[in-house]
DSSP file (Angstrom, degrees, kcal/mol; ACC not computed):
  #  RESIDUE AA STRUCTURE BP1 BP2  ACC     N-H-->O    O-->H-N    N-H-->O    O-->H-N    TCO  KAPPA ALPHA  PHI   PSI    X-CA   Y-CA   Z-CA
    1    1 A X     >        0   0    0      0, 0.0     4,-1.2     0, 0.0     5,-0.1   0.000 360.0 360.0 360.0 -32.7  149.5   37.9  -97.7
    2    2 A X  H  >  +     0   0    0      1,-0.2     4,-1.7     2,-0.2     5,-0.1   0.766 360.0  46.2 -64.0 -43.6  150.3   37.5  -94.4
    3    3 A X  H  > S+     0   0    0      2,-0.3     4,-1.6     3,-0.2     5,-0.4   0.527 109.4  57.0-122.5 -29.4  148.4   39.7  -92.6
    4    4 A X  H >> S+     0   0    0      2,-0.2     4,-1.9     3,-0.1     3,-1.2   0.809 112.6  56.0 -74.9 -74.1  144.8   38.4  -94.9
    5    5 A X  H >X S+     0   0    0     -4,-1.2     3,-1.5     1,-0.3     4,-1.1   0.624 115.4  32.2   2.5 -96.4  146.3   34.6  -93.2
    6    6 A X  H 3X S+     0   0    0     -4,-1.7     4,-2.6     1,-0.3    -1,-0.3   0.841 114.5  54.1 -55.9 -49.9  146.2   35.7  -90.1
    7    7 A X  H <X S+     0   0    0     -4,-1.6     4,-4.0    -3,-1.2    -1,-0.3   0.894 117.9  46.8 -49.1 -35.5  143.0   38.2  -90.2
    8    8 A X  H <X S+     0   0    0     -4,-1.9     4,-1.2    -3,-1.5    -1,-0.2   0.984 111.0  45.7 -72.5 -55.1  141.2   35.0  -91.6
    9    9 A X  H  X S+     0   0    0     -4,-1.1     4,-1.5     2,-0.3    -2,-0.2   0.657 115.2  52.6 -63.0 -45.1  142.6   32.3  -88.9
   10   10 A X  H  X S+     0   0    0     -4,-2.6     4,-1.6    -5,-0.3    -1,-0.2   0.937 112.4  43.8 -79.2 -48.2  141.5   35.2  -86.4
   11   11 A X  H  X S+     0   0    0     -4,-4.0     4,-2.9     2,-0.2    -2,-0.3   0.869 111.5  52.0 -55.9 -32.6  138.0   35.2  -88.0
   12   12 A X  H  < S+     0   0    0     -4,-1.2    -2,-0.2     2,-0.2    -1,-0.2   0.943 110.6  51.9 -67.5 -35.0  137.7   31.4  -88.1
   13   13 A X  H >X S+     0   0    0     -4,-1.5     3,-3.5    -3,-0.2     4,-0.6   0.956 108.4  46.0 -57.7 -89.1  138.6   31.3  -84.4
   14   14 A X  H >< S+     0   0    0     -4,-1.6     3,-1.3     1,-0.4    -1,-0.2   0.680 113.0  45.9 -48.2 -52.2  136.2   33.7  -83.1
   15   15 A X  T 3< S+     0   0    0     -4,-2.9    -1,-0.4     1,-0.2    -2,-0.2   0.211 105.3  61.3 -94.7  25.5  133.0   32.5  -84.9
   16   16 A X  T <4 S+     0   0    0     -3,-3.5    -1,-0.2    -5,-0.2    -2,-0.2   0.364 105.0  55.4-106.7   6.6  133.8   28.7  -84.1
   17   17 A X  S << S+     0   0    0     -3,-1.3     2,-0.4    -4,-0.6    60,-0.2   0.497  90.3  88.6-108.2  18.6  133.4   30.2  -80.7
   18   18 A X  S    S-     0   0    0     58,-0.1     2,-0.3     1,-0.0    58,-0.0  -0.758  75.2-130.3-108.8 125.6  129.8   31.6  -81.3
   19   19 A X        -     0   0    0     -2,-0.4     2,-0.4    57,-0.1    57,-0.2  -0.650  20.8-160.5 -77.5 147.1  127.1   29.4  -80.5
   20   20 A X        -     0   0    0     55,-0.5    55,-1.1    -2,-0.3     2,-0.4  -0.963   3.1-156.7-130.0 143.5  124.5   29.0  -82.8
   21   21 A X  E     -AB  37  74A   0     16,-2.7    16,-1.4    -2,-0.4     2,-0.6  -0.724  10.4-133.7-129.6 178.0  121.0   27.7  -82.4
   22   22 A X  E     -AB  36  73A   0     51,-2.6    51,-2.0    -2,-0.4     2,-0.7  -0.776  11.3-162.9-115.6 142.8  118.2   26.2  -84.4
   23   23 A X  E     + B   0  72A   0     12,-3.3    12,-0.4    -2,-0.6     2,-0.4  -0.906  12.4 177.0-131.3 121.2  114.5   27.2  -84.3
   24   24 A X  E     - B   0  71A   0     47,-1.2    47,-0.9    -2,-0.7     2,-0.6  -0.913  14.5-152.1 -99.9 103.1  112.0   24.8  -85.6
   25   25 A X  E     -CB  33  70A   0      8,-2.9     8,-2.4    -2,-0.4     7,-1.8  -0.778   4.8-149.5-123.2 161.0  108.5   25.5  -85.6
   26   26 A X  E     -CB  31  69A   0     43,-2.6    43,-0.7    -2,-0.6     2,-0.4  -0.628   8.5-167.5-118.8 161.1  106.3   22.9  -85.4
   27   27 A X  E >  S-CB  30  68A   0      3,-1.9     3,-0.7    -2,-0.2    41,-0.2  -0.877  82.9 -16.6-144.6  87.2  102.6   23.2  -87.1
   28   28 A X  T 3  S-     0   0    0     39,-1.5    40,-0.1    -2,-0.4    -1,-0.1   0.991 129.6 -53.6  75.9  40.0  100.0   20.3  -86.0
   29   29 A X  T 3  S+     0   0    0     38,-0.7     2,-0.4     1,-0.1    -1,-0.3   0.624 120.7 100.8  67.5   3.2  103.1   18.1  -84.7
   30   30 A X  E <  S-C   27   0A   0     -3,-0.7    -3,-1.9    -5,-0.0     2,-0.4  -0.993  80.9-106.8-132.0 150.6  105.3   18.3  -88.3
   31   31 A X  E     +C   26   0A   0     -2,-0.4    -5,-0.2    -5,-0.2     3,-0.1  -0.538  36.6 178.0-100.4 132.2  108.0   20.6  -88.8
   32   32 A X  E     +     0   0A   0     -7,-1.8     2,-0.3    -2,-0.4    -1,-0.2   0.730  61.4   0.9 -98.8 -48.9  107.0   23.3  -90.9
   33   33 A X  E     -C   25   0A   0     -8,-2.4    -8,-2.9    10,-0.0    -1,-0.3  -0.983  58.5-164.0-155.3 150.8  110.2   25.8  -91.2
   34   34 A X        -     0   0    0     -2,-0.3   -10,-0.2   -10,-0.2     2,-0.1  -0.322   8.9-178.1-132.4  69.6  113.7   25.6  -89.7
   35   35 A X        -     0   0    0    -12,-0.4   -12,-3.3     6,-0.1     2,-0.4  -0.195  13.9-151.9 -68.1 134.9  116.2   28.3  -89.3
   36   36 A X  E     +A   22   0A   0    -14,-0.2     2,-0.3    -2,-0.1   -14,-0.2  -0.705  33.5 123.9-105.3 159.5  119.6   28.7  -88.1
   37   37 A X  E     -A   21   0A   0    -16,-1.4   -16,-2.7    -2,-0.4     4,-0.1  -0.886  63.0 -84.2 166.5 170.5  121.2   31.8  -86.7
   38   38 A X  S    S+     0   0    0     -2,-0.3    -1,-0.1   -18,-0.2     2,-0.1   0.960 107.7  29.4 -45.2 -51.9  123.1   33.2  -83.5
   39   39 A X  S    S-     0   0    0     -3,-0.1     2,-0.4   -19,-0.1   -18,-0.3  -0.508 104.6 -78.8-119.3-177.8  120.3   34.1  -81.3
   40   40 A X        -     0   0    0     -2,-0.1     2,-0.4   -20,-0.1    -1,-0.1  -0.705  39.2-149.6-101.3 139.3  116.7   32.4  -81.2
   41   41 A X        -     0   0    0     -2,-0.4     2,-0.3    -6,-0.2    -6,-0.1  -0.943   9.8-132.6-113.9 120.4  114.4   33.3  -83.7
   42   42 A X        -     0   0    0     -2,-0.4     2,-0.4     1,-0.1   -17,-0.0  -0.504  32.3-160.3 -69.3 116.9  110.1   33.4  -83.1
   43   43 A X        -     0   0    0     -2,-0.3     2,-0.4   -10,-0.1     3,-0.1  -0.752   7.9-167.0 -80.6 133.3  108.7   31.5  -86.3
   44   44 A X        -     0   0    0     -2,-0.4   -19,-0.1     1,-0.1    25,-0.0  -0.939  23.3-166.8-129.4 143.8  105.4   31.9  -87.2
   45   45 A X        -     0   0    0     -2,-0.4    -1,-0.1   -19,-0.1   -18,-0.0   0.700  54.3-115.4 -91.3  -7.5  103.1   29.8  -89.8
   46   46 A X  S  > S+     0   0    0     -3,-0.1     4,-1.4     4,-0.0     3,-0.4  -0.174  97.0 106.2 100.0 -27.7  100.7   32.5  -89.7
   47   47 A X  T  4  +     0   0    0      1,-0.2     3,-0.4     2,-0.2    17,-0.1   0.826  69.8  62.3 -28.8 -30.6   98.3   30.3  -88.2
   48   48 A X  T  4 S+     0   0    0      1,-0.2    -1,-0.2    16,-0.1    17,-0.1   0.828 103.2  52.9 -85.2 -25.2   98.8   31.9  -84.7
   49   49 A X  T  4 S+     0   0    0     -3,-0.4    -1,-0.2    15,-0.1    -2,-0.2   0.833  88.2 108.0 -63.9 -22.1   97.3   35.6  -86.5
   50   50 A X  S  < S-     0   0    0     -4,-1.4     2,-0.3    -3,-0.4    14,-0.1  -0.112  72.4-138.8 -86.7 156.2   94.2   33.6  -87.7
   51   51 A X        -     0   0    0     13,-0.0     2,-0.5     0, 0.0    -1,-0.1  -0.854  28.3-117.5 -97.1 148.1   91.0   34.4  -85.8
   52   52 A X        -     0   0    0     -2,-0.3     2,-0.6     9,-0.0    11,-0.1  -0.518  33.3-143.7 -91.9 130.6   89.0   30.8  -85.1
   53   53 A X        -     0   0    0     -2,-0.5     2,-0.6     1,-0.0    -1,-0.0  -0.789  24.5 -86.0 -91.0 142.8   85.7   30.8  -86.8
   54   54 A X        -     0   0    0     -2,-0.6     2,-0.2     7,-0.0    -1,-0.0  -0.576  47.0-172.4 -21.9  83.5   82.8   29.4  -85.7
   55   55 A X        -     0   0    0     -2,-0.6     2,-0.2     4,-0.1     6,-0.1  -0.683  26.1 -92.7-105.1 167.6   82.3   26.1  -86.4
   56   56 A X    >   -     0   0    0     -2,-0.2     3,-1.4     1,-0.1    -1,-0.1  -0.413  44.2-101.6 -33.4 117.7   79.2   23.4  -86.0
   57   57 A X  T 3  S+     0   0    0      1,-0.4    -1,-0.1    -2,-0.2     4,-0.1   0.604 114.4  60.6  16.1 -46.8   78.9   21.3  -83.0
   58   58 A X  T 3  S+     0   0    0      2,-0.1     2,-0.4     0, 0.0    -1,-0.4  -0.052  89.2  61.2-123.5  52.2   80.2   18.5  -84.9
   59   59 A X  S <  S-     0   0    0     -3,-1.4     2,-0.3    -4,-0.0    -4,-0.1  -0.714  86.4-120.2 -92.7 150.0   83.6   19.3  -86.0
   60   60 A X        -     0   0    0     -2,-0.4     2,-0.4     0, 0.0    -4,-0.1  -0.392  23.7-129.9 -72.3 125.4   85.9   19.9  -83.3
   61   61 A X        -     0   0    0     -2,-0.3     2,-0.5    -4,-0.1    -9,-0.0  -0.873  18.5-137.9-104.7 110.0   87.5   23.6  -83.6
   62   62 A X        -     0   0    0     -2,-0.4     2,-0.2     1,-0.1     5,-0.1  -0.620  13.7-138.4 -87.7 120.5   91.7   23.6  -83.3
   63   63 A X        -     0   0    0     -2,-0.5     4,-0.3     1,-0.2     5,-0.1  -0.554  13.5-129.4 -90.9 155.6   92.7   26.3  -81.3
   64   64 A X  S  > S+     0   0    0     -2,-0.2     4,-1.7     1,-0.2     3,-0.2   0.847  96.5  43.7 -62.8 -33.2   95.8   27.9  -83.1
   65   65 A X  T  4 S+     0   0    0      1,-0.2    -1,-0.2     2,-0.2   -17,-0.1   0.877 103.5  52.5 -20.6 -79.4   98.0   27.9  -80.1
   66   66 A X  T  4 S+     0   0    0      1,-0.2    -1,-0.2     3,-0.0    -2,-0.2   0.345 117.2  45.9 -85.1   9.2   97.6   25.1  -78.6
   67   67 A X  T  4 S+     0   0    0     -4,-0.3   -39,-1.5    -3,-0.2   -38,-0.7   0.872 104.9  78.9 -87.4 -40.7   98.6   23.4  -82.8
   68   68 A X  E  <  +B   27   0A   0     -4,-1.7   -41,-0.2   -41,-0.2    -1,-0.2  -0.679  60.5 150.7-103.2  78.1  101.4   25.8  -83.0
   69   69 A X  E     -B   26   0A   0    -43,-0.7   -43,-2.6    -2,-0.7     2,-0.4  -0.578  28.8-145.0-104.0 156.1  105.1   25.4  -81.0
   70   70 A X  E     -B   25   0A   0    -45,-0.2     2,-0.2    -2,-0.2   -45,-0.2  -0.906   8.6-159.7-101.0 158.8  108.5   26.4  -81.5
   71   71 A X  E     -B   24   0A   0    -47,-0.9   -47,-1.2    -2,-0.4     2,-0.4  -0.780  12.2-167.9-111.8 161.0  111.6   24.2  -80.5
   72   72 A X  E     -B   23   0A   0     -2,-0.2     2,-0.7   -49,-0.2   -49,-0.2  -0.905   4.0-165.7-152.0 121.5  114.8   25.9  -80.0
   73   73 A X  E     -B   22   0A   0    -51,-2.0   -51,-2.6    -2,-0.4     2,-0.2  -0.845   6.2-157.6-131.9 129.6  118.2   24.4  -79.7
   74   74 A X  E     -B   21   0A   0     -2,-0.7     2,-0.5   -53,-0.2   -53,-0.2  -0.497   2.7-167.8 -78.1 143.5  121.2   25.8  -78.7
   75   75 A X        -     0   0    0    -55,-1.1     2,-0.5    -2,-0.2   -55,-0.5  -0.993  17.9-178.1-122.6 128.2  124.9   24.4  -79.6
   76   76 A X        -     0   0    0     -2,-0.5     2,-0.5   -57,-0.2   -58,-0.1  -0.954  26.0-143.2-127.2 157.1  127.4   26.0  -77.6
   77   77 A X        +     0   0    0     -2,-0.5   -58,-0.1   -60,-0.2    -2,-0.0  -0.974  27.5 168.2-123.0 112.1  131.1   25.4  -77.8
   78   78 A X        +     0   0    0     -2,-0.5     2,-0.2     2,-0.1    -1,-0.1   0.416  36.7 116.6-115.6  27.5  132.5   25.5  -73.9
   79   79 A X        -     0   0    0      3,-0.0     2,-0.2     1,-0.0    -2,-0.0  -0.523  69.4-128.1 -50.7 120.2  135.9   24.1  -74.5
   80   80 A X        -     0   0    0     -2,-0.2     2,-0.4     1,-0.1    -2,-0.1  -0.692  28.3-111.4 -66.3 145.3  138.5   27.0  -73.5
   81   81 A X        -     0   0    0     -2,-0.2     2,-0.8     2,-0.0    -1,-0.1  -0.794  34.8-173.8 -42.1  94.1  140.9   27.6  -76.4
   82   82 A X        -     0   0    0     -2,-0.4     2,-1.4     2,-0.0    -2,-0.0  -0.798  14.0-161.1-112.9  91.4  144.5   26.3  -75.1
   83   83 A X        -     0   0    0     -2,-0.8     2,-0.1     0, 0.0    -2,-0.0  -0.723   4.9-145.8 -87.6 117.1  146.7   27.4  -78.2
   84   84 A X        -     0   0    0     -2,-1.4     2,-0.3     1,-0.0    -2,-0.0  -0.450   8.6-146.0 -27.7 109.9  150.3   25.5  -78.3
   85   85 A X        -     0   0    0     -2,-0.1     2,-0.6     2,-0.0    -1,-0.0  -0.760  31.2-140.6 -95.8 159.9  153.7   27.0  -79.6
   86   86 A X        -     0   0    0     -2,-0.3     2,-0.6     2,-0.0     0, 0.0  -0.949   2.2-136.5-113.7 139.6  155.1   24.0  -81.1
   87   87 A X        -     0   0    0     -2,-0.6     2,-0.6     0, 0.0    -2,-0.0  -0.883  23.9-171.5-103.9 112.7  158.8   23.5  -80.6
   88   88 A X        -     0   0    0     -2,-0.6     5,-0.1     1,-0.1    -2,-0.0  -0.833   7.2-154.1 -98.1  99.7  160.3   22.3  -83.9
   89   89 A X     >  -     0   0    0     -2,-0.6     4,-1.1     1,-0.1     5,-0.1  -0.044  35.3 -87.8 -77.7 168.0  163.8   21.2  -83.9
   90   90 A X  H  > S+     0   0    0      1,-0.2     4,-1.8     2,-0.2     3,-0.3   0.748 120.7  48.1 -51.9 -34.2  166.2   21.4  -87.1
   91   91 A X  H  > S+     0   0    0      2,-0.2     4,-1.4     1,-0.2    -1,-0.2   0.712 113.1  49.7 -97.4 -35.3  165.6   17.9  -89.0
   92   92 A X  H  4 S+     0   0    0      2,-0.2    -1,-0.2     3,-0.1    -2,-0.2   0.689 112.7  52.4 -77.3 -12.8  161.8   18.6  -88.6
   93   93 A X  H  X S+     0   0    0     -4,-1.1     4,-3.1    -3,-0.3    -2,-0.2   0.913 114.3  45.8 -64.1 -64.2  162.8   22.4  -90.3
   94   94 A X  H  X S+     0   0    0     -4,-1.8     4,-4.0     1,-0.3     5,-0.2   0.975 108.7  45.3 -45.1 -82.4  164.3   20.8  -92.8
   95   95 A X  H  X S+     0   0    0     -4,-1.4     4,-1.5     1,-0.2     5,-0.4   0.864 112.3  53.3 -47.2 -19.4  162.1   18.2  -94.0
   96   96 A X  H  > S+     0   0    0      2,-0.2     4,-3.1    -5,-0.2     5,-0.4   0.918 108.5  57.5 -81.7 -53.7  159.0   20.7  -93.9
   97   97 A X  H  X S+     0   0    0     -4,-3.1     4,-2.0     1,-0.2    -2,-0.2   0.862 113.4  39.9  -2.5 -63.8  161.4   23.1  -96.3
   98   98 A X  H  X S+     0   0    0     -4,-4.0     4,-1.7     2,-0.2     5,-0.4   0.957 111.5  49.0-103.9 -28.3  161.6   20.6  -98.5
   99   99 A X  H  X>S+     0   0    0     -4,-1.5     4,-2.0    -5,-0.2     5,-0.7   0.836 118.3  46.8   8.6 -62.3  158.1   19.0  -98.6
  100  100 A X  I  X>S+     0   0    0     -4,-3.1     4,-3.1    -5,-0.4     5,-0.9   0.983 116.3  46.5 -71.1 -61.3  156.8   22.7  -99.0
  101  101 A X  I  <5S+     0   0    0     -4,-2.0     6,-1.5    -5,-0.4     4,-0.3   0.846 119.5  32.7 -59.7 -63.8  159.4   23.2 -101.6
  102  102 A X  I  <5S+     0   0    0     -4,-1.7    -1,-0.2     4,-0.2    -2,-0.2   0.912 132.3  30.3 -77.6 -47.3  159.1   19.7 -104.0
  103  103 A X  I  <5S+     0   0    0     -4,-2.0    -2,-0.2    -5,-0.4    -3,-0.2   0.853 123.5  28.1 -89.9 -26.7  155.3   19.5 -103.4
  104  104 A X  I  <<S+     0   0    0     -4,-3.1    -3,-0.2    -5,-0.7    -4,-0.1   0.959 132.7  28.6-109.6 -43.7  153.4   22.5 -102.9
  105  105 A X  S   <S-     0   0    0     -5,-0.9    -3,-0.2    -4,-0.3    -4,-0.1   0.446  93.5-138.8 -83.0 -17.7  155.3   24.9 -104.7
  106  106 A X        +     0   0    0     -6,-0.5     2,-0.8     1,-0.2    -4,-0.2   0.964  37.0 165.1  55.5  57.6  156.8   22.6 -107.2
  107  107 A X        -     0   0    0     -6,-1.5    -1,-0.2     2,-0.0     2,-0.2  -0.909  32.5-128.1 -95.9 107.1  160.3   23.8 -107.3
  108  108 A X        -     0   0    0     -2,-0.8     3,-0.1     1,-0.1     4,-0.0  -0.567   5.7-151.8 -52.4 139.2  163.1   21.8 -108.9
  109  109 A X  S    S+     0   0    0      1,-0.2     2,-0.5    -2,-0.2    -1,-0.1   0.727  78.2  49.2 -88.4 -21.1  166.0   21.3 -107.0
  110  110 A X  S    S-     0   0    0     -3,-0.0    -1,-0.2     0, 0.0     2,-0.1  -0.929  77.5-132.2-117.4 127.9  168.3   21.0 -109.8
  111  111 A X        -     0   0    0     -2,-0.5     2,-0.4     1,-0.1    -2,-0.0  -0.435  16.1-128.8 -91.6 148.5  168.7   23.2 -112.6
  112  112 A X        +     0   0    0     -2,-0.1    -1,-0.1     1,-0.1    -4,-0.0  -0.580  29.7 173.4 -82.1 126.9  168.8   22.0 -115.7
  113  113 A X        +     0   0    0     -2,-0.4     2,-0.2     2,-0.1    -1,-0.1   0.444  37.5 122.4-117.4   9.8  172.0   23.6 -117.5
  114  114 A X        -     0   0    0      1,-0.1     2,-0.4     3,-0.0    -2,-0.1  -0.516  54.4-143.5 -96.1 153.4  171.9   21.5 -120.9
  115  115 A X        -     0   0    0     -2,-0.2     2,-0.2     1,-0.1    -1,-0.1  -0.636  27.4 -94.3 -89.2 138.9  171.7   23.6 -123.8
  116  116 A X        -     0   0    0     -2,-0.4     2,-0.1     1,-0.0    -1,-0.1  -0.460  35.2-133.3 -47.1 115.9  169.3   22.4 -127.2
  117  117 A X        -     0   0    0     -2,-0.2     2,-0.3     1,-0.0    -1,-0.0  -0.378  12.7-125.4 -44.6 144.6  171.0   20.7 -129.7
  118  118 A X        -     0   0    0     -2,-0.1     2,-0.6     1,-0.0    -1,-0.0  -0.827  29.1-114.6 -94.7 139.9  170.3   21.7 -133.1
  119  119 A X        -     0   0    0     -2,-0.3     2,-0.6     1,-0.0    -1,-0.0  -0.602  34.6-164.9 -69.5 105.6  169.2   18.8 -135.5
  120  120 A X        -     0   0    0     -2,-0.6     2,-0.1     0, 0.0    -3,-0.0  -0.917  16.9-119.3-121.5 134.4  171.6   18.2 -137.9
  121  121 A X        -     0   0    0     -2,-0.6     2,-0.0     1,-0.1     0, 0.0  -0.280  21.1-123.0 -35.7 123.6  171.2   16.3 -140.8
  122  122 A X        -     0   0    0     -2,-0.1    -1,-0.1     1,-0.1     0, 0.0  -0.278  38.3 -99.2-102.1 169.9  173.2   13.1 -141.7
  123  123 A X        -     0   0    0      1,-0.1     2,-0.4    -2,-0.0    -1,-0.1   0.201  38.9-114.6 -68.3-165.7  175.2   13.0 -145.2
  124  124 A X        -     0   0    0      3,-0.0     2,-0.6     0, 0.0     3,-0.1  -0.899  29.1-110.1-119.0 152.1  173.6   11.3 -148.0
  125  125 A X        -     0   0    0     -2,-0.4     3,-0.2     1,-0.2     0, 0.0  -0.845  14.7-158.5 -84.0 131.3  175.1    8.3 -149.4
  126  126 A X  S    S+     0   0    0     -2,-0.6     2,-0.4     1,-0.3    -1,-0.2   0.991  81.3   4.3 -36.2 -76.4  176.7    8.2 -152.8
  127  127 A X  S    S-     0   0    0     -3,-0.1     2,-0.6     5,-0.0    -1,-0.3  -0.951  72.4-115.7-121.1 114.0  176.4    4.5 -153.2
  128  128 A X     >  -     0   0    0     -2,-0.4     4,-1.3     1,-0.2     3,-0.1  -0.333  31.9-170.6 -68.1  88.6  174.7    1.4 -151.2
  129  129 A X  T  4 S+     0   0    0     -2,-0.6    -1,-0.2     1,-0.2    -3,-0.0   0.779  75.6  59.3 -46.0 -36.5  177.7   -0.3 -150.5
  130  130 A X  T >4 S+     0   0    0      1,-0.2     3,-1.6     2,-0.2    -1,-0.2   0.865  88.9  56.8 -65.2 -34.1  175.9   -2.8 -149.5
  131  131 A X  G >4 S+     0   0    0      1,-0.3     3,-1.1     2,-0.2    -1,-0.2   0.756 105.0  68.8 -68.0 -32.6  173.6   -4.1 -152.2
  132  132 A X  G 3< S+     0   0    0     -4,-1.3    -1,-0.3     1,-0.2    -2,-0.2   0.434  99.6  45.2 -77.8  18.1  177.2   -4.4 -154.0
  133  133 A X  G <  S+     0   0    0     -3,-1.6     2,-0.4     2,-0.1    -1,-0.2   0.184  90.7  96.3-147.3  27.4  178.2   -6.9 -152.0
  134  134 A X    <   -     0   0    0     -3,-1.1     2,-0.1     2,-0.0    -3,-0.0  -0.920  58.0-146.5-116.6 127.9  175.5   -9.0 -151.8
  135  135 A X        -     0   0    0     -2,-0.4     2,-0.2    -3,-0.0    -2,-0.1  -0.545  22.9-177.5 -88.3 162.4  174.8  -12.3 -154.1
  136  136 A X        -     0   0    0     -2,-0.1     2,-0.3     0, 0.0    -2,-0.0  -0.643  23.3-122.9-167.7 117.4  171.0  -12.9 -154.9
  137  137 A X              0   0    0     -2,-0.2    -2,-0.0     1,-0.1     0, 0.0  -0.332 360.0 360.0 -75.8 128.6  169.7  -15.7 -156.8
  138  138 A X              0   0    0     -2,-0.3    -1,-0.1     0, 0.0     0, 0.0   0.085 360.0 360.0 -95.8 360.0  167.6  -15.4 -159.9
């Protein structure tokens, strides 16, 4: 258990130290697809493959090119990693003990030593003594 803890903690450490970037490409000024990954990645809408036809004089011809950009942004993490040993005295030992103990683990601290009683039945009465000793006007 120990050793997946640590292997994991080792992993988390390493790729929070990996920069990652974004590639956007952009198609006639609106963003068209966006991908993440490590390194920068060339997006294409396919536009850029197209051959331009021949249009009329009076429409205006869009060259694929000049429609067609990528953006790219890097996140880098350059903080050096300054790991701590923490020095933890006895009364802060203690209290984490028992924290971990009562809360995460749920452990009672005191065992319970009483045995089940068995349910035993009460006698019956012969006679309600009481009702004999009661006046009740008729």
């Amino acid at each position: 258990m120990k050793k997946q803890i640590s292997i994991a903690l080792a992993l988390l450490l390493m790729f929070s130290n990996i920069g990652m970037a974004k590639s956007t490409h952009l198609c006639m000024g609106s963003e068209m697809m966006a991908e993440f990954g490590i390194a920068i990645k060339h997006l294409d809408c396919g536009m850029g493959n197209s051959h331009e036809e021949e249009l009329p004089d009076s429409e205006q011809s869009i060259n694929p090119i000049e429609c067609c950009q990528n953006q790219f942004e890097l996140v880098q993490n350059d903080k050096d990693q300054n790991l701590k040993v923490l020095q933890i005295d006895a009364a802060q030992l203690v209290f984490i003990a028992a924290f971990t103990q009562s809360f995460i683990f749920n452990i009672a601290v005191t065992s319970d030593d009483r045995r089940p009683q068995p349910y035993l039945i009460p006698p019956t009465i012969e006679k309600d003594f009481n009702v004999l000793f009661q006046s009740f006007l008729i």
